[in-house]
N, C-alpha and C positions, 0 to 999 in steps of 0.2 A: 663345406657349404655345397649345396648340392646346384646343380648348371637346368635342372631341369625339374618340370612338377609333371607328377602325375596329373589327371582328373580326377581320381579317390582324393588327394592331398587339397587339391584346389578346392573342392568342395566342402569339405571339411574347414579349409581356409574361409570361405564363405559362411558356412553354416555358423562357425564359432564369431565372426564379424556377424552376422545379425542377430546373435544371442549377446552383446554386447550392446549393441545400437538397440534392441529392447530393453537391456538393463537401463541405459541410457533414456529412452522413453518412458518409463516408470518414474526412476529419479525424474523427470522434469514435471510431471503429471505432480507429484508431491509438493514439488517447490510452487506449482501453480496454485495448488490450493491451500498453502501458506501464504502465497500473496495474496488471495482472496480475501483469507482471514485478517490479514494486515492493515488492504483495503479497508475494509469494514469498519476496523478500529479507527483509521486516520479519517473515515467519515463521521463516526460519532465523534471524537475529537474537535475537527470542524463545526460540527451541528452546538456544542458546548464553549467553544471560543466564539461565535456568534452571538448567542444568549448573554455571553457574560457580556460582550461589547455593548446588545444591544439597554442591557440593564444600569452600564456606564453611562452610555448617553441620555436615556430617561434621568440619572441621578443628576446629571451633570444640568441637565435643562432644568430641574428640582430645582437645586440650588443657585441657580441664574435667574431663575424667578421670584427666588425667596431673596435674591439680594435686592431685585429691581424693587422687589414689595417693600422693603426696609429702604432706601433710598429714595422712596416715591412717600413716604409716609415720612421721611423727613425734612423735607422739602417744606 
């Protein structure tokens, strides 16, 4: 094990740690735009468990009205 660096070694030590920490910046730029895409999908998702909810509670009023109707006509 050597007790001391050159300035040729150190820099190269350097040089080869920021060709790493770029590789490292790419990979994270990748994963961001996979969570973009992820995004996206859990907002359509969203946007479709909405609709169906909102389409339950119109049915659900339907049928509260159609019971009131039939109870009111039996009276």
């Amino acid at each position: 094990m050597r007790k001391s660096w050159t300035d040729e070694r150190l820099d190269d030590l350097a040089h080869r740690v920021d060709l790493g920490f770029d590789r490292v910046d790419v990979r994270f730029e990748q994963i961001d735009l996979r969570f973009d895409r992820l995004e996206g999908r859990f907002d359509r998702l969203q946007h479709t468990l909405v609709q169906i909810a909102g389409g339950m509670v119109v049915a659900l009023l339907g049928m509260f009205a159609a019971l009131v109707g039939l109870i009111a006509t039996q009276l």
